[in-house]
C-alpha positions in Angstrom: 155.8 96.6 54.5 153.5 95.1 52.5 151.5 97.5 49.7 148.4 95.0 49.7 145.6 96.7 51.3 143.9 93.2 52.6 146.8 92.2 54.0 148.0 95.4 55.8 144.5 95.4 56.9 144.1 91.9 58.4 147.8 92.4 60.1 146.0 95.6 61.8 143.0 93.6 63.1 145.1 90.9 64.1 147.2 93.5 66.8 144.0 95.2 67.8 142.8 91.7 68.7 145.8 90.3 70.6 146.1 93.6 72.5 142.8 94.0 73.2 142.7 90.1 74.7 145.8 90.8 76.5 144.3 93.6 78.4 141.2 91.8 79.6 143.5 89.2 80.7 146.0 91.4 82.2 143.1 93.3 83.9 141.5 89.9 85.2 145.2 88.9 86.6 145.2 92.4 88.7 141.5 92.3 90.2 141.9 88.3 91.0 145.6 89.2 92.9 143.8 91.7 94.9 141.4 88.9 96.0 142.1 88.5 99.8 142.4 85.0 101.4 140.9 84.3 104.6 141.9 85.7 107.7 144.5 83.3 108.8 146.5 84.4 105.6 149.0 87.3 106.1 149.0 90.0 102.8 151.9 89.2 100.5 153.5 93.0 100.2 152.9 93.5 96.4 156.8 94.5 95.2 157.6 90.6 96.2 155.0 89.5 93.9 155.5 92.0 91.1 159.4 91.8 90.6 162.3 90.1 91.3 164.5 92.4 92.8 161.5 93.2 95.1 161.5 89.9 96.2 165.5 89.7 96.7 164.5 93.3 98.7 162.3 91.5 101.0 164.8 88.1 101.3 167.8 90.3 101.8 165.6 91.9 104.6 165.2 88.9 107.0 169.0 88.4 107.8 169.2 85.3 105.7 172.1 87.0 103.9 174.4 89.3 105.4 176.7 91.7 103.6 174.9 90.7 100.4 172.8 93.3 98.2 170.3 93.3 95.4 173.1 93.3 92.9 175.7 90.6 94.1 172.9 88.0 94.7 173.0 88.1 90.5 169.0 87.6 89.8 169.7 86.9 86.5 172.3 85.1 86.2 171.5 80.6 85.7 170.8 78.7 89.0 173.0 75.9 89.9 172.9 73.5 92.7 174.5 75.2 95.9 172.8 78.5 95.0 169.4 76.5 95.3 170.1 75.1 98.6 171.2 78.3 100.1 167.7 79.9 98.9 165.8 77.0 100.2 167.5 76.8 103.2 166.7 80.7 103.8 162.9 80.0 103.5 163.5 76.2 105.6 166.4 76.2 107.6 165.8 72.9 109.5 164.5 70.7 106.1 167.8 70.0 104.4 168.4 66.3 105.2 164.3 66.5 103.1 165.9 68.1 99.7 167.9 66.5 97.2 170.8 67.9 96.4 172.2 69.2 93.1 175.7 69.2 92.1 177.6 72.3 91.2 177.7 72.5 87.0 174.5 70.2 86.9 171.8 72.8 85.1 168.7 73.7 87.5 165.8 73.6 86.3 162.5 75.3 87.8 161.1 72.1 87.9 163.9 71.9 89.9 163.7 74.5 92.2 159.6 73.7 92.6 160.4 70.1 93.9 163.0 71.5 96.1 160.6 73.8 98.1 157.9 71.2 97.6 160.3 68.9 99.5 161.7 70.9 101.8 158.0 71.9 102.9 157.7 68.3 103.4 154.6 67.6 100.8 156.3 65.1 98.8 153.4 62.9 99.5 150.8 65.5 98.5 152.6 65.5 95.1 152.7 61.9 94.6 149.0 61.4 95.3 147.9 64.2 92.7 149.4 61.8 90.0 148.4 59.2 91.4 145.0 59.9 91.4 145.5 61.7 87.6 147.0 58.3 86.5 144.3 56.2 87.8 141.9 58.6 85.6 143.5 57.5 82.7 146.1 60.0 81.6 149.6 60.0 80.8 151.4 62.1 83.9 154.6 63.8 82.7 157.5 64.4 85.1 157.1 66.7 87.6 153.2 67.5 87.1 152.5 66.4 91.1 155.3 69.0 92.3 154.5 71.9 90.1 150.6 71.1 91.1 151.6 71.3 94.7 154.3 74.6 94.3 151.5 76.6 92.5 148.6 75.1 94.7 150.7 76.5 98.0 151.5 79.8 95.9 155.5 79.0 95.7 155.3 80.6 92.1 153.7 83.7 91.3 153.4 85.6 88.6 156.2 88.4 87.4 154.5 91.8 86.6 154.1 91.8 82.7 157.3 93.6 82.4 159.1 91.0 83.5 157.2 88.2 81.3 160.7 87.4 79.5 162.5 86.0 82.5 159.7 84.1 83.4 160.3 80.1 82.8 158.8 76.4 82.0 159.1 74.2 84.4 161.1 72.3 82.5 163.5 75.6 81.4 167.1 76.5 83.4 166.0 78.5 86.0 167.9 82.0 87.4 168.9 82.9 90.7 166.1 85.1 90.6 163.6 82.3 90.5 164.8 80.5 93.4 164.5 84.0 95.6 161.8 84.6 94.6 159.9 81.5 95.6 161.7 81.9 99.1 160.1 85.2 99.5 157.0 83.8 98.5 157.3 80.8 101.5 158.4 83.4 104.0 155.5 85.5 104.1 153.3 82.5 104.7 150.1 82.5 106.5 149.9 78.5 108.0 147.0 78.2 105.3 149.2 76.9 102.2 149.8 73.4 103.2 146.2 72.4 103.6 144.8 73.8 101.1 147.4 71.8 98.4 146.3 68.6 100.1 142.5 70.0 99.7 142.9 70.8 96.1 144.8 67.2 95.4 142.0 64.8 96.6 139.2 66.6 94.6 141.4 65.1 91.8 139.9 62.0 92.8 136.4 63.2 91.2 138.1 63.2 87.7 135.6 61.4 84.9 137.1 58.5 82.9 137.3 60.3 79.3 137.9 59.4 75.4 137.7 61.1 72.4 138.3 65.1 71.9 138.0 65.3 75.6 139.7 63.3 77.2 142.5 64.8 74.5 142.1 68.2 75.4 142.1 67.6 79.3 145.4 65.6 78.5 147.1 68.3 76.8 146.0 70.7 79.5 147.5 69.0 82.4 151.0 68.9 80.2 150.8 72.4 80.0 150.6 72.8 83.9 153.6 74.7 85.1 153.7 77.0 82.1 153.7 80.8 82.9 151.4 83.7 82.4 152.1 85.6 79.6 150.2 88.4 78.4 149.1 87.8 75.1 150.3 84.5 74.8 149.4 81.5 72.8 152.4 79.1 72.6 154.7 76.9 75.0 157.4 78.3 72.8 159.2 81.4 73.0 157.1 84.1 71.5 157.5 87.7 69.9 154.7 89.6 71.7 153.9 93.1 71.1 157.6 93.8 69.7 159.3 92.3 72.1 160.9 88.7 73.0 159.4 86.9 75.7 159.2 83.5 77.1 156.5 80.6 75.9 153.6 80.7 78.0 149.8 82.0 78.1 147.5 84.6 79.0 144.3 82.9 79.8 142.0 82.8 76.7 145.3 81.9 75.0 145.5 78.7 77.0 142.3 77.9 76.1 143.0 78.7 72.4 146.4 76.6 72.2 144.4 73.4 74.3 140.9 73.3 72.8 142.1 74.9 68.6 145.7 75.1 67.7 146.7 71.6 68.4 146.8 69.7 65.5 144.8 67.4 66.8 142.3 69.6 67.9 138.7 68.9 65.6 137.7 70.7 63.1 135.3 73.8 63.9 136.7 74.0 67.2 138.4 77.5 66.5 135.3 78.6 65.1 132.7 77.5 67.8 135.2 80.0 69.9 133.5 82.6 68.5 136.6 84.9 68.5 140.1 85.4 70.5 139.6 87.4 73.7 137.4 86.6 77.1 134.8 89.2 75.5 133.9 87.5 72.2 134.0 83.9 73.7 131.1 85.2 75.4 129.7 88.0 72.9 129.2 85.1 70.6 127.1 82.3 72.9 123.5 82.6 72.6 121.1 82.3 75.5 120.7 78.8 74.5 124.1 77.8 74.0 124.7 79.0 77.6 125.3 76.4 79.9 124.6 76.6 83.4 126.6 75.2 86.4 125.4 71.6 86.1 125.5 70.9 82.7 129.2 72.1 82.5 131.3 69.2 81.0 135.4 68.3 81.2 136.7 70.1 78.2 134.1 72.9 78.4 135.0 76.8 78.5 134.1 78.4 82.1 133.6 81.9 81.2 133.8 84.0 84.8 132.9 87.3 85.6 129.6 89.2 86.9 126.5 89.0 86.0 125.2 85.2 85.6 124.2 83.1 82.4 122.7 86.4 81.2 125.9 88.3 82.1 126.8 91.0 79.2 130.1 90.0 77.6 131.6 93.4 79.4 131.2 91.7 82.4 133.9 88.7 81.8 137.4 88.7 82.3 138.5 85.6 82.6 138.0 81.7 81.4 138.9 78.6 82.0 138.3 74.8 81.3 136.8 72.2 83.7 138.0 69.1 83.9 136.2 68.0 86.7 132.5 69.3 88.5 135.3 70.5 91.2 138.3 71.7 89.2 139.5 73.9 86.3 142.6 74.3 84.7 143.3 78.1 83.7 146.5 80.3 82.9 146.2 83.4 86.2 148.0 84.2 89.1 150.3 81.4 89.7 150.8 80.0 85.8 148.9 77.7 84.2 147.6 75.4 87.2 144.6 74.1 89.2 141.5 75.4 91.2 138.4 75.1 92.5 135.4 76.3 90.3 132.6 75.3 92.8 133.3 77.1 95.6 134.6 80.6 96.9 136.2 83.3 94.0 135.5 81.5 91.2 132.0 79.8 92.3 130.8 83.2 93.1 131.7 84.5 90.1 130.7 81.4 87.8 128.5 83.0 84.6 128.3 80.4 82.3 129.8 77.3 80.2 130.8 76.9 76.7 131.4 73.6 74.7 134.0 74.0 72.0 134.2 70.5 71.2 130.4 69.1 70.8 
């Protein structure tokens, strides 16, 4: 430990603010899973959603695997290619001539197992038209962005409760048994909603602004960073010590933010300062009245700061942000990763306080 009084100081500060954002997050991520979809949606029982033996619990208790418990179904243990089809097979049992398969000893990604589901669900096409559409704004689409914007848009991944953080993965990470149940859990409790409302989300990409500069940057780097996890606290695509303990790369949402719009290299200068601090709270504690942007003069690139209250809201109020990228669309780090949704309409629209440009 070190004996300079700034620097034990600073360290301090620094804790108080990344636990402090982590819990506005964290307490964002609970109120917004509570949020109840319309009626034709069944309730998703909350252990399948908070843990991974809970969602082997609920899989185990369909049938799908006989004789089999919790323990021998090995959550943990790396994914490979005849384990995925079983899983998918449980959650689709008449798609298999739909899903490509994977070779025992090849590694399994969650990419993977996303564009297995997304497959076997038959939305191929939904996934090829969202980069489509995102190429013909002008941006560079990285493997797999269509799939994972489909798997989270249909709600195939969900978020691990925050003890779990360090077995959640990248898309582009090996992925464990437990992923692959966990998903299947997730399709089985389905409501007849899902489907539609990925194609809905994918055509609004079509309203996507031709960028350049800082923005047009910013919104790039955000749509590489689709299929990244929530992690409370987190700043970084990398593997990150968090509150003493290892977890996996990912983001919490002000995080995201952070990471896309200030720790880049690339980023301009000032932008981590026109934040106006770490957490949800201090984004907003630190907008004037006039630097408050309402609804229609909200940019691609600019902060969307949500929560009660309006453009006069009290920083109290907010819990969670977010960027635009389009008048439609936002890309933010909650209940299903880092993915897209809808800022002008329903949850978010009703909850819309005000913008923030970090970028000028």
């Amino acid at each position: 430990m070190t004996s300079n009084p700034l620097i034990r100081g600073f360290a301090l500060a620094l804790i108080v603010l990344i636990a402090f954002s982590g819990a506005a997050d964290a307490k964002h991520k609970k109120k917004h899973k509570k949020k109840k979809r319309p009626a034709v949606a069944t309730a998703v029982q909350p252990d399948t959603r908070a843990s991974l033996s809970g969602a082997a619990t609920y899989l185990l208790g369909t049938g799908a695997f006989p004789g089999e418990t919790v323990e021998s179904l090995r959550l943990d243990d790396p994914l490979d290619g005849p384990a995925l089809s079983a899983f998918v097979a449980a959650a689709f049992p008449n798609a298999r001539k739909r899903v490509r398969q994977i070779p025992a000893g090849q590694p399994v990604t969650l990419g993977d197992v996303n564009a297995a589901f997304v497959s076997a669900a038959a939305m191929d096409p939904t996934a090829v038209r969202a980069e489509q559409l995102i190429a013909a704004a002008g941006y560079v689409v990285r493997p797999r962005l269509g799939t994972e914007i489909v798997a989270r848009a249909m709600k195939m991944r969900v978020n691990l409760d925050q003890t779990e953080d360090a077995k959640e993965h990248a898309w582009y990470e090996q992925a464990s048994r437990g992923d692959a149940i966990y998903t299947a859990a997730q399709v089985l409790q389905y409501g007849g909603w899902e489907k539609q409302a990925a194609i809905d989300l994918v055509e609004l990409l079509a309203g996507l602004q031709p960028l350049s500069g800082p923005r047009k940057d910013a919104v790039q780097r955000a749509f590489d960073f689709i299929g990244m996890p929530y992690i409370w606290g987190g700043t970084s695509e990398q593997p990150q010590i968090l509150f003493g303990r290892n977890t996996a790369g990912g983001f919490d949402c002000s995080g995201f933010l952070w990471r896309v719009l200030a720790l880049d290299p690339t980023s301009p200068k000032g932008a981590l300062k026109a934040f106006g601090g770490r957490t949800t709270f201090e984004m907003a504690a630190s907008t004037p009245a006039d630097k408050r942007l309402p609804r229609e003069a909200v940019q691609p690139a600019d902060i969307i700061l949500i929560g009660q209250g309006g453009i006069n809201a009290p920083s109290g109020n907010l819990g969670h942000v977010g960027m635009a990228i389009s008048p439609t669309l936002m890309i933010h780090t909650s209940g299903q990763g880092t993915f897209l949704s809808r800022w002008d309409k329903d949850y978010y629209a009703d909850r819309f306080a005000f913008g923030k440009n970090i970028l000028g």
